[in-house]
C-alpha positions as CSV (number, residue, x, y, z in Angstrom):
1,X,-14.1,83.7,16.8
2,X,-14.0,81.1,19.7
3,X,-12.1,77.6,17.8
4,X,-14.5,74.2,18.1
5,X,-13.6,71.5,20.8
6,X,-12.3,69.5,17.8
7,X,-10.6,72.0,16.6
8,X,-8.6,72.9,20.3
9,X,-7.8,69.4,20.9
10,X,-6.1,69.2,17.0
11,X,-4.2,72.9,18.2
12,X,-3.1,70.6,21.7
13,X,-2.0,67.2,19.7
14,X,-0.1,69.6,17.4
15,X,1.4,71.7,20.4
16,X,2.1,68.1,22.3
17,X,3.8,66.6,18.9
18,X,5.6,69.4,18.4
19,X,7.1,69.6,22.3
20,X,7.9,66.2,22.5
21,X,10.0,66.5,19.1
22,X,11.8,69.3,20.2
23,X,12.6,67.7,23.5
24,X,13.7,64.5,21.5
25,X,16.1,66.4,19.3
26,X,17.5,68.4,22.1
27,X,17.9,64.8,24.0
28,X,19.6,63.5,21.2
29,X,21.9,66.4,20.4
30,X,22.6,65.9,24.1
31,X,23.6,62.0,24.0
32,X,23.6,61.1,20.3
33,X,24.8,57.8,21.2
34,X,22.0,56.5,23.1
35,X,19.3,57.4,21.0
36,X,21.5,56.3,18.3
37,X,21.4,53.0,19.6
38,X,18.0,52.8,20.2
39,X,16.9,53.2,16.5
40,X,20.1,51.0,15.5
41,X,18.6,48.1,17.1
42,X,15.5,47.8,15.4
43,X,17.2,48.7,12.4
44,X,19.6,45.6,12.6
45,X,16.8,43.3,13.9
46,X,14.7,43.9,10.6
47,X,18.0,43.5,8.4
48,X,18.9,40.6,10.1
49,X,15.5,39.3,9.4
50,X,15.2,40.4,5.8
51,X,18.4,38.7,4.9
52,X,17.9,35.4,7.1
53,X,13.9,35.0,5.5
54,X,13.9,32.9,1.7
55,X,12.6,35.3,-0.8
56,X,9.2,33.8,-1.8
57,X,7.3,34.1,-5.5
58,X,3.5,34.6,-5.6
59,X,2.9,31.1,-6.7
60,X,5.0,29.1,-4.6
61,X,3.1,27.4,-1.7
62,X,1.5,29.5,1.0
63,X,4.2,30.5,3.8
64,X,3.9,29.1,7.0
65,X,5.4,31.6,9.8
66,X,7.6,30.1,12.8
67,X,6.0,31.7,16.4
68,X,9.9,32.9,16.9
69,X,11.0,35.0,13.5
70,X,13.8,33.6,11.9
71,X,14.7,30.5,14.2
72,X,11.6,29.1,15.3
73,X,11.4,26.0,13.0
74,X,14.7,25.0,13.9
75,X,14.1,25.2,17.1
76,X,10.7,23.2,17.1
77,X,12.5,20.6,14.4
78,X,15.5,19.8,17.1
79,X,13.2,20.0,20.0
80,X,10.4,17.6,18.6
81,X,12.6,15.5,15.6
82,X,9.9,12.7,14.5
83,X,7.2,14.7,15.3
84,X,7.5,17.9,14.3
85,X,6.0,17.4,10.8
86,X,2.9,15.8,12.3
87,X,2.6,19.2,14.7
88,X,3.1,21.1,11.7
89,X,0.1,19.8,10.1
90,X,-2.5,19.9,12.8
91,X,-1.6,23.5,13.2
92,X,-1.8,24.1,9.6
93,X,-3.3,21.6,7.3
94,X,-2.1,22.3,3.7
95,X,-1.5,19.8,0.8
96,X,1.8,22.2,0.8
97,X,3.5,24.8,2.7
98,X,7.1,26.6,2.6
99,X,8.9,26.5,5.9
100,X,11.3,29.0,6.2
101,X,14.5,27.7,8.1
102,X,16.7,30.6,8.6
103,X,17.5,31.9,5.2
104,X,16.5,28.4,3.6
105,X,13.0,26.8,3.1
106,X,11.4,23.5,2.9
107,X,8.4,22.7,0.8
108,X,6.3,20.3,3.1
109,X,4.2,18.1,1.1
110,X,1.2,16.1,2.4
111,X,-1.1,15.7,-0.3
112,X,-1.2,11.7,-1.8
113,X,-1.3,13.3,-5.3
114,X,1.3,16.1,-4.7
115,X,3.7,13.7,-3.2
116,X,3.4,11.3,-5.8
117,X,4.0,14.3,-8.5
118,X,7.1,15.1,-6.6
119,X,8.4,11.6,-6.7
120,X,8.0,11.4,-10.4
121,X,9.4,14.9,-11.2
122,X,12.4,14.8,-12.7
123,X,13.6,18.2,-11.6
124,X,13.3,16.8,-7.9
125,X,16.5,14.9,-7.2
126,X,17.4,12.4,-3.8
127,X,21.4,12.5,-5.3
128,X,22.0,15.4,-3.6
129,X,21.4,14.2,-0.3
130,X,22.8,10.8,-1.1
131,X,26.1,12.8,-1.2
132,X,25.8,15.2,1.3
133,X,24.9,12.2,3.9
134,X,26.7,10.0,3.0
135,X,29.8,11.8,3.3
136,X,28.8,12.9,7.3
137,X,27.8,9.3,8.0
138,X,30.8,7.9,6.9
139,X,33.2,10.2,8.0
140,X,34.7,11.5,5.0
141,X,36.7,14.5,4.6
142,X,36.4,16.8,1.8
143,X,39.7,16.3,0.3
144,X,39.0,12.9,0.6
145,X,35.1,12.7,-0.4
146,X,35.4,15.2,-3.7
147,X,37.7,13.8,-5.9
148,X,36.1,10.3,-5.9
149,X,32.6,11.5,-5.9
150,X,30.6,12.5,-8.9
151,X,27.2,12.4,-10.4
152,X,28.2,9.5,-12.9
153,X,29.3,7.6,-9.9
154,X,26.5,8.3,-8.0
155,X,24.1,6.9,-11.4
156,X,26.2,4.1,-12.1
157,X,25.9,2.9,-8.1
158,X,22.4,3.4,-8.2
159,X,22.0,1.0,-11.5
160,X,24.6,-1.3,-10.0
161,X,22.4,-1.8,-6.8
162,X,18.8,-2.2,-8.0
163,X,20.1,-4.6,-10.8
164,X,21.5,-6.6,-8.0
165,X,18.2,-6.5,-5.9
166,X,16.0,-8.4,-9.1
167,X,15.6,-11.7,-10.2
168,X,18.2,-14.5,-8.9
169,X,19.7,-12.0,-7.3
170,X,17.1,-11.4,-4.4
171,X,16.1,-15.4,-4.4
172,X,19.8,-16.1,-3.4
173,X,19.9,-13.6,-0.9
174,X,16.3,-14.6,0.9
175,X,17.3,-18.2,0.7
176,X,20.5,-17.7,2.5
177,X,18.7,-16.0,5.6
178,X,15.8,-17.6,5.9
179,X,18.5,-20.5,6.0
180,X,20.1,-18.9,8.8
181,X,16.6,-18.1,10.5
182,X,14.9,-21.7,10.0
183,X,18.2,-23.2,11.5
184,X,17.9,-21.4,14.6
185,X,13.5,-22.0,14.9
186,X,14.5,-25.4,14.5
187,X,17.0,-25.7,17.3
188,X,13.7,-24.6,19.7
189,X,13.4,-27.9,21.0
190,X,10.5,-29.5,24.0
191,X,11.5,-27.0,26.7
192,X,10.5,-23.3,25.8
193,X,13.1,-20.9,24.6
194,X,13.3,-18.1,27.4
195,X,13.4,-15.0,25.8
196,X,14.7,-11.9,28.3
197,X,13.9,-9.2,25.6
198,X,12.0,-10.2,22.8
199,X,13.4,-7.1,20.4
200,X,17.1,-7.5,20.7
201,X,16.5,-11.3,20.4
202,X,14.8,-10.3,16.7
203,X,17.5,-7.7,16.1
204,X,20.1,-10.3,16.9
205,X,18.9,-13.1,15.0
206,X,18.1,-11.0,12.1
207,X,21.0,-9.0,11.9
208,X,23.4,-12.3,12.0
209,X,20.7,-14.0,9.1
210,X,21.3,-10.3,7.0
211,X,25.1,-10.3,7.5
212,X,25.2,-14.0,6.3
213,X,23.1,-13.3,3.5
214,X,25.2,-10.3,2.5
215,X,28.7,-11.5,2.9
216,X,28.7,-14.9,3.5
217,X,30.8,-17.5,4.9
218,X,33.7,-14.8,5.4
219,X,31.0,-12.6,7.0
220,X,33.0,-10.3,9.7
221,X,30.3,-10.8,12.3
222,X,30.9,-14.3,12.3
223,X,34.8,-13.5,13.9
224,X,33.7,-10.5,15.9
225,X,30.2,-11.0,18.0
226,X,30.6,-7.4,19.2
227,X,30.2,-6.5,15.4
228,X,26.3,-6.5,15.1
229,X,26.1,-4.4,18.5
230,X,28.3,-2.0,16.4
231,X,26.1,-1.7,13.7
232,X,23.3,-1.0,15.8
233,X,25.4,1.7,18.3
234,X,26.7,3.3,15.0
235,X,22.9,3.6,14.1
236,X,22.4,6.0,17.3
237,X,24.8,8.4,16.4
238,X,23.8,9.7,12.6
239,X,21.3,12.0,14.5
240,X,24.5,13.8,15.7
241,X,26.9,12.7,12.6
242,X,24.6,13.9,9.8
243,X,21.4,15.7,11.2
244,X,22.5,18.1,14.2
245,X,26.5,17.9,12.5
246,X,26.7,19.0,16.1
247,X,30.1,18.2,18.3
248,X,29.3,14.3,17.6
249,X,33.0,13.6,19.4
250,X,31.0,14.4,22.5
251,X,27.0,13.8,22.3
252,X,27.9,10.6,20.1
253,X,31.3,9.7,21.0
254,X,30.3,5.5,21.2
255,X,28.9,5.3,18.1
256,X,31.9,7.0,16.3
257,X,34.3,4.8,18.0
258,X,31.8,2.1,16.9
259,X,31.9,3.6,13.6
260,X,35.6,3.3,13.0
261,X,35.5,-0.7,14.1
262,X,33.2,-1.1,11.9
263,X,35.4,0.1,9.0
264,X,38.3,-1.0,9.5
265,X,37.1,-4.9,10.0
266,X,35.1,-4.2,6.4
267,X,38.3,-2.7,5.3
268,X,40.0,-6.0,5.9
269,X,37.2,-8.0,4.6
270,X,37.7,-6.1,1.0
271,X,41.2,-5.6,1.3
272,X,41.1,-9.4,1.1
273,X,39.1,-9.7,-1.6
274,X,36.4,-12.2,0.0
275,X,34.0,-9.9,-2.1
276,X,34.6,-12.2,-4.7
277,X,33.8,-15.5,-3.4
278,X,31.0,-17.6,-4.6
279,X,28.4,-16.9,-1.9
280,X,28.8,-13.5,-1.5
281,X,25.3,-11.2,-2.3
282,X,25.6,-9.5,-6.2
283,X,24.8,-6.6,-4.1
284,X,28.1,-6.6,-2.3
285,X,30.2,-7.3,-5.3
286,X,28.4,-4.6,-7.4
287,X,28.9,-2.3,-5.0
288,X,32.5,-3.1,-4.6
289,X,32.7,-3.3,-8.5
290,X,31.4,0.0,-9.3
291,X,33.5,2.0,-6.7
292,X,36.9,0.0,-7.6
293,X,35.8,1.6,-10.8
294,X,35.7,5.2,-9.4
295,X,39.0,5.2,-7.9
296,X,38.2,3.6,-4.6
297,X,41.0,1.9,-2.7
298,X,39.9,-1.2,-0.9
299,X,39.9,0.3,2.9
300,X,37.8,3.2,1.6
301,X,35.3,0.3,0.2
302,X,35.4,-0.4,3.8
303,X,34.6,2.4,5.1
304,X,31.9,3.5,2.1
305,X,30.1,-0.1,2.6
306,X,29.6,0.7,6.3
307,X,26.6,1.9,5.4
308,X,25.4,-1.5,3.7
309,X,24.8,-2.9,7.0
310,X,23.2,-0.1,8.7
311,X,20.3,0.4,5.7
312,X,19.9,-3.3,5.7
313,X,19.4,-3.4,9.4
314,X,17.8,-0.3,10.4
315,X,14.1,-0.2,9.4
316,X,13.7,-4.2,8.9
317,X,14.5,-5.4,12.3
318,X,11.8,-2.6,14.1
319,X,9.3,-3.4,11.7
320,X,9.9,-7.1,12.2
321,X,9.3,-6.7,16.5
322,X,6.3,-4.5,15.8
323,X,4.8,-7.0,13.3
324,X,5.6,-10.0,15.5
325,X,3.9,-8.1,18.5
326,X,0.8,-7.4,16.7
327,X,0.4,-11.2,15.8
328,X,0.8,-12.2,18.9
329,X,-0.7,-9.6,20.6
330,X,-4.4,-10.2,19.5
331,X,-5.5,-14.1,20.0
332,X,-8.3,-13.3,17.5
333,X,-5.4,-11.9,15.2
334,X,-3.4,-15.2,15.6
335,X,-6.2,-17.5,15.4
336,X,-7.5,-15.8,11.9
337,X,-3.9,-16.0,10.6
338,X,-3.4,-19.7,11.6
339,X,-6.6,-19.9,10.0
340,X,-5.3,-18.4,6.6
341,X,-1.8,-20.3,6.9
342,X,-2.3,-23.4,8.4
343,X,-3.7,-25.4,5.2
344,X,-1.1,-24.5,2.3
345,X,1.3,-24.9,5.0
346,X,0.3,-28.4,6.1
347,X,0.4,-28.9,2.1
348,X,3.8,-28.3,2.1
349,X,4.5,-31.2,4.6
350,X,6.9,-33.8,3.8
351,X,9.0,-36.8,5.5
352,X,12.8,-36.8,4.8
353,X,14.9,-39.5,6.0
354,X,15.2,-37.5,9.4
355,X,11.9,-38.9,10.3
356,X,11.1,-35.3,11.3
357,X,8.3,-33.2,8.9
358,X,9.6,-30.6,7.0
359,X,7.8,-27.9,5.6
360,X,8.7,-26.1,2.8
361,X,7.9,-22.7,1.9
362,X,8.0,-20.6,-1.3
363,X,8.3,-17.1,-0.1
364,X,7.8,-15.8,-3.2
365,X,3.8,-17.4,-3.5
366,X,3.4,-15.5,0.2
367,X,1.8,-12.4,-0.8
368,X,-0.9,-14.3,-2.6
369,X,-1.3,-17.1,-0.6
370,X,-0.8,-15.1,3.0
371,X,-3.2,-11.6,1.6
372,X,-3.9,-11.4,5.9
373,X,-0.4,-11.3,7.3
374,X,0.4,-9.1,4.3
375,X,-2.2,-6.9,5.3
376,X,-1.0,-6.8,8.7
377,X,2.7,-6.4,7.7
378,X,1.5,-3.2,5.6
379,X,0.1,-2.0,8.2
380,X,2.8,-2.3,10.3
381,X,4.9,-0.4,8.1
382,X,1.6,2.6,8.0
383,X,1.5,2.7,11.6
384,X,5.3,3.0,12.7
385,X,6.9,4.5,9.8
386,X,8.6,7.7,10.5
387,X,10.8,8.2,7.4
388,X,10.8,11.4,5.5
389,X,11.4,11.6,1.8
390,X,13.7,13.9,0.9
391,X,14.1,15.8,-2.2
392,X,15.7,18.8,-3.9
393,X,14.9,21.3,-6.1
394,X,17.5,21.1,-9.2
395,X,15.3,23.7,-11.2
396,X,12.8,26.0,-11.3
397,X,9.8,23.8,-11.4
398,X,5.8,23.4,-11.1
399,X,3.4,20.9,-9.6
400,X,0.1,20.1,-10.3
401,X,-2.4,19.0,-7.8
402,X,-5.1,16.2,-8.5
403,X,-7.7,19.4,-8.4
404,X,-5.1,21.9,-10.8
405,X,-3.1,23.9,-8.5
406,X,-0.3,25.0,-9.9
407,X,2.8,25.4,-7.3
408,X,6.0,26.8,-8.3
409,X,9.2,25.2,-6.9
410,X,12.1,27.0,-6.6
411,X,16.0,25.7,-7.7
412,X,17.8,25.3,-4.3
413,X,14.9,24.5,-2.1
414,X,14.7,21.1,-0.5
415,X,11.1,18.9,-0.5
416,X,10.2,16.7,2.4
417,X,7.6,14.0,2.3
418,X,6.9,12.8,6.0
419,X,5.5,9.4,6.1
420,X,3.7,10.0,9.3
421,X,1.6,12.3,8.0
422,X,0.7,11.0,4.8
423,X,0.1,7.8,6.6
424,X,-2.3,9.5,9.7
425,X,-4.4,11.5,7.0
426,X,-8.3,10.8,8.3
427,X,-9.6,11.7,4.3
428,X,-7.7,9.1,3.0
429,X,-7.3,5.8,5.7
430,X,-10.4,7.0,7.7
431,X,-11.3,7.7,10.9
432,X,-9.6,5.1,12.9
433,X,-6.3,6.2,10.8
434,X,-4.3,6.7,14.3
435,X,-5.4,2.9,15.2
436,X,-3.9,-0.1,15.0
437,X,-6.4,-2.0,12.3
438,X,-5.1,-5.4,11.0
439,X,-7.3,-6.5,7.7
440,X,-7.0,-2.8,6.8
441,X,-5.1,-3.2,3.3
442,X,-7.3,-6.5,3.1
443,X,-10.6,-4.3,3.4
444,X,-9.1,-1.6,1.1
445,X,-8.4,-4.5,-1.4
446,X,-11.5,-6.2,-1.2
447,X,-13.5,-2.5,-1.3
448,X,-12.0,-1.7,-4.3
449,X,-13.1,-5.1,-6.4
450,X,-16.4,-4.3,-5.7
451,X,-16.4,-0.7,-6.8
452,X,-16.5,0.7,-10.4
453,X,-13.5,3.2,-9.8
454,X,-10.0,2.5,-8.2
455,X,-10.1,5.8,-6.7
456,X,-9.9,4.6,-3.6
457,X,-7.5,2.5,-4.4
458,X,-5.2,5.3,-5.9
459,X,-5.3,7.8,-3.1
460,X,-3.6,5.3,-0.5
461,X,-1.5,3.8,-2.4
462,X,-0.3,7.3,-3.5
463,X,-0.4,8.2,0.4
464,X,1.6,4.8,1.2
465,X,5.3,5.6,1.3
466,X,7.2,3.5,3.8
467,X,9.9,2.8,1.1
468,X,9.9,6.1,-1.0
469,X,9.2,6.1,-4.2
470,X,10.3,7.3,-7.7
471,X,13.8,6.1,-8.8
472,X,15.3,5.9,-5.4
473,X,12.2,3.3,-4.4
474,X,13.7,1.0,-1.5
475,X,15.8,-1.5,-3.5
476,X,15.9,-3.8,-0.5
477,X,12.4,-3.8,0.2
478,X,11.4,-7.2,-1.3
479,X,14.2,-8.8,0.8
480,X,12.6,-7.1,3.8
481,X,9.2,-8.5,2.7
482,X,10.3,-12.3,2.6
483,X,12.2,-12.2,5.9
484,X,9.8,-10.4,7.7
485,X,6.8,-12.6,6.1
486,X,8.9,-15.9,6.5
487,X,9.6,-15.6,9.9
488,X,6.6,-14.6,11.4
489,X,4.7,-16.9,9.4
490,X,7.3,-19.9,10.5
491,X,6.5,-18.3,14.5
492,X,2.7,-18.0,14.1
493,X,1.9,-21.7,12.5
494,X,4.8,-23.7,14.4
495,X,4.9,-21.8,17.5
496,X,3.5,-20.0,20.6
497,X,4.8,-16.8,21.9
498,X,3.5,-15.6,25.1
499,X,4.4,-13.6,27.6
500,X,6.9,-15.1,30.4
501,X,5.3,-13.8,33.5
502,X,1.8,-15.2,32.9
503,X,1.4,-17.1,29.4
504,X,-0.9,-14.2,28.3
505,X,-0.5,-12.5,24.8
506,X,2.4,-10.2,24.1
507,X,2.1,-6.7,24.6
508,X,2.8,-4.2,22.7
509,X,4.9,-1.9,24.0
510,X,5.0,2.2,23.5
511,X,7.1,3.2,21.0
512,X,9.7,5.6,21.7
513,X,10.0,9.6,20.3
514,X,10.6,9.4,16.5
515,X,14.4,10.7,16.0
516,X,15.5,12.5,12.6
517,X,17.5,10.4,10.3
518,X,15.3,7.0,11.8
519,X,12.4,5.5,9.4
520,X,11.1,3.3,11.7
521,X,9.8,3.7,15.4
522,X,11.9,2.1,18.0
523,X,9.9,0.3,21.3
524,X,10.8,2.5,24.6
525,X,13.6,1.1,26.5
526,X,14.5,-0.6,22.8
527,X,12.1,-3.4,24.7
528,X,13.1,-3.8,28.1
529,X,11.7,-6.0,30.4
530,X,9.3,-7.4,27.5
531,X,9.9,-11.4,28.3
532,X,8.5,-14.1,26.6
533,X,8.4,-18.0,26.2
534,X,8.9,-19.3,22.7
535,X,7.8,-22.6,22.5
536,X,6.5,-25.5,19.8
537,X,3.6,-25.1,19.2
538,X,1.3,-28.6,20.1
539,X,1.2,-30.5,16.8
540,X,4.3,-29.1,15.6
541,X,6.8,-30.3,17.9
542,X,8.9,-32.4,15.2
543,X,8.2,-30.2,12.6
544,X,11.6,-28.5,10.5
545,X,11.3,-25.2,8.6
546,X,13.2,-24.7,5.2
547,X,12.2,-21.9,3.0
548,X,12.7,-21.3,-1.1
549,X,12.6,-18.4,-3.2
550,X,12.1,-19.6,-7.3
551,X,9.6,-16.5,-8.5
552,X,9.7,-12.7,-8.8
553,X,6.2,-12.3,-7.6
554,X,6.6,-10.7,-4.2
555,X,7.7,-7.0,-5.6
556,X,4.8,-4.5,-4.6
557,X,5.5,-4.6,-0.9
């Protein structure tokens, strides 16, 4: 009987199959070792990727695939830095993901509730990270790093350095440099003060009025100019130093030499004991208490309390610029906050024997007396705030969303919380969340009186994270608050700040690409060729500036 068409072609496929596997084997047999290699590649590409991808449980949070197996993320993290989180989430927006790096992973959180549960979770620890970067940042071997370092030390210097930011504490240490800051506004005489760059005149100001308020009359900057332009050339190199860990000897090879000048002129400074003098921060000396303490000969305080003056420095002095650009940026924003200020400051008027006016502030009554600057320092902080939270996984663990999913978190794993998403997220600060809004927190505030639920409320300030959270909230952020506040307050009532070429308003400039290991944005060019005139403002010519801190009121910035 004649077979069906079907039926032939099956009898052809099988007759084809079977050729072309008899002519493979005889191939083979032929030269084994190239066909050998052919299947051993694939073989050792899917080993290599089964032992370089994190093993995942069914509840942890859904996986989010790099375009290149294995490496992708790392590639996309080194290539974009700042932004890669942000790229991340337009791609694939998920209150949490797992991103595999390699043969770790990284739980990316972007829900307000979800990050807040993570900050409060005890299983989710900062320490780690405290250890593991500090010891890259300040250039400490392992021999030298391990024996000294410990858990107990690191809780004991965490208690040592918020008790020191509370109270009498921080009053001391915003009086002494606003002091610094109201000497130098008052030296602003009748002829304008030309001003070639506008951010490195803030970061140089600021950074002297920090160091003084830190360290005080011994400060080392006051010696050694060229030791604030340290700090700062130091700051460039941690992407190398402690994100990359990549040949920083040669991609960063000024901001380790800075580095070591930094240390060994703080080395000095506590080798001499001016810790102890009267007008030293508590800060400093319970820093230098605590790791005396620990075993900690004076030139390794040195070298430890480098970092003091880079996380007093680093996020304050950009958000100060950006702040003082936006005032003056906007003559309806500066006419409205002249409007808000100048009253209870023209209350504070009086006549000492100088014959000059002198207005004195409380800069602890600010944030309820100022609720507009505040509003526009928050935002500030929203709209150039690139930090990421970082936290790890110290055991098995599960988070519960605001709407009850359950996410398993696995021991090893690291969390980050990226503060330019949070703070971009159109659900929670609206629409024009990518725009520059200046009575946002204001509106937010007032919005929230009139309704009958703080929802609203809730959901940004649990999406607000420009200082952390948790345990390892910002200690220093209240002292950032006053001098920020202070000094742009002292600039907007007593002052004009325009720009040098025409007297118009001060731009604001682009800010540069986010780096890794930076919380705040820096301006392109770190502001060159942004001149301005500083001059008294008419009415205010013989007017002096003196600022007080008496009350703990200022604490939720």
């Amino acid at each position: 009987m004649a077979s069906s068409p079907v039926a032939g072609a099956r009898d052809n496929t099988a007759t084809m199959g079977g050729g072309l596997a008899a002519l493979l084997l005889e191939n083979v047999a032929g030269s084994p070792n190239s066909y050998l290699t052919i299947f051993a590649i694939p073989a050792l590409l899917f080993f290599f990727r089964w032992v370089t991808t994190p093993s995942m449980s069914a509840r942890e949070p859904p996986l989010v695939k790099p375009t290149i197996p294995v490496i992708g993320h790392i590639i996309h993290l080194l290539g974009k830095e700042g932004a890669f989180y942000t790229n991340i989430y337009k791609k694939t927006p998920m209150p949490i993901a797992t991103l595999p790096l390699a043969n770790h992973k990284i739980y990316f959180v972007t829900s307000p509730s979800l990050i807040q549960a993570s900050l409060k979770n005890k299983n989710l620890s900062f320490d780690p990270f405290m250890v593991e970067f500090g010891k890259l940042m300040l250039g400490f071997s392992d021999a030298e790093w391990n024996p000294l370092v410990n858990q107990q030390l690191v809780d004991d210097f965490v208690r040592a350095i918020h008790g020191a930011m509370l109270g009498e504490h921080l009053h001391k240490m915003n009086a002494t440099a606003l002091k610094y800051i109201a000497e130098r506004l008052d030296q602003i005489g009748t002829q304008p003060l030309k001003v070639d760059n506008l951010y490195m005149w803030t970061r140089q100001l600021v950074t002297m009025a920090t160091a003084e308020a830190l360290y005080g009359h011994a400060n080392p900057a006051r010696e050694a100019p060229e030791f604030l332009d340290d700090i700062w050339t130091m700051g460039t190199g941690i992407y190398h130093m402690v994100i990359t860990r990549f040949l920083p000897s040669v991609f960063a090879p000024d901001a380790l030499a800075a580095r070591a000048r930094l240390q060994s002129t703080l080395g000095a400074y506590y080798s001499a004991r001016h810790d102890s003098n009267p007008d030293v921060a508590r800060i400093v000396k319970a820093r230098a208490d605590t790791l005396r303490r620990y075993g900690f000969s004076d030139a390794q305080i040195g070298r430890f309390e480098m970092a003091m003056y880079h996380v007093a420095t680093a996020n304050t002095i950009p958000t100060l610029f950006w702040f003082l650009c936006h005032v003056f940026a906007d003559p309806a924003i500066i006419a409205r906050a002249r409007e808000e200020l100048d009253a209870f400051v023209t209350q504070s008027m009086s006549l000492p024997s100088s014959g000059k006016r002198r207005v004195t502030i409380n800069v602890s009554t600010l944030e309820a007396r100022a609720p507009f600057l505040v509003s526009i320092y928050r935002e500030t902080t929203r709209m150039y705030a690139q930090n990421v939270v970082n936290r790890r996984v110290m055991a098995d663990t599960e988070l519960v969303s605001a709407t009850g999913e359950r996410y398993t978190l696995k021991k090893g794993a690291d969390m980050h919380l990226p503060a330019e998403v949070a703070h971009t997220l159109s659900d929670v600060w609206g629409r024009d969340s990518d725009e520059f809004v200046a009575d946002r927190f204001l509106q937010q505030q007032q919005q929230v009186q009139a309704a009958t639920s703080g929802k609203d409320r809730r959901t940004t300030a649990q999406a607000f994270i420009p200082f952390g959270g948790g345990k390892h909230l910002c200690p220093g952020r209240n002292f950032a608050f006053a001098e920020n506040l202070a000094m742009v307050l002292a600039l907007a009532v007593g002052f004009e700040v325009r720009r040098a070429e025409d007297g118009g308003p001060v731009p604001v400039p682009k800010s540069a690409v986010g780096r890794l290991g930076h919380g705040i944005l820096n301006p392109e060019g770190l502001g060159e060729g942004l001149e301005v005139n500083i001059e008294r403002r008419k009415g205010w010519e013989d007017v002096e500036w003196r600022f007080v801190s008496t009350s703990s009121t200022a604490t939720s910035s």
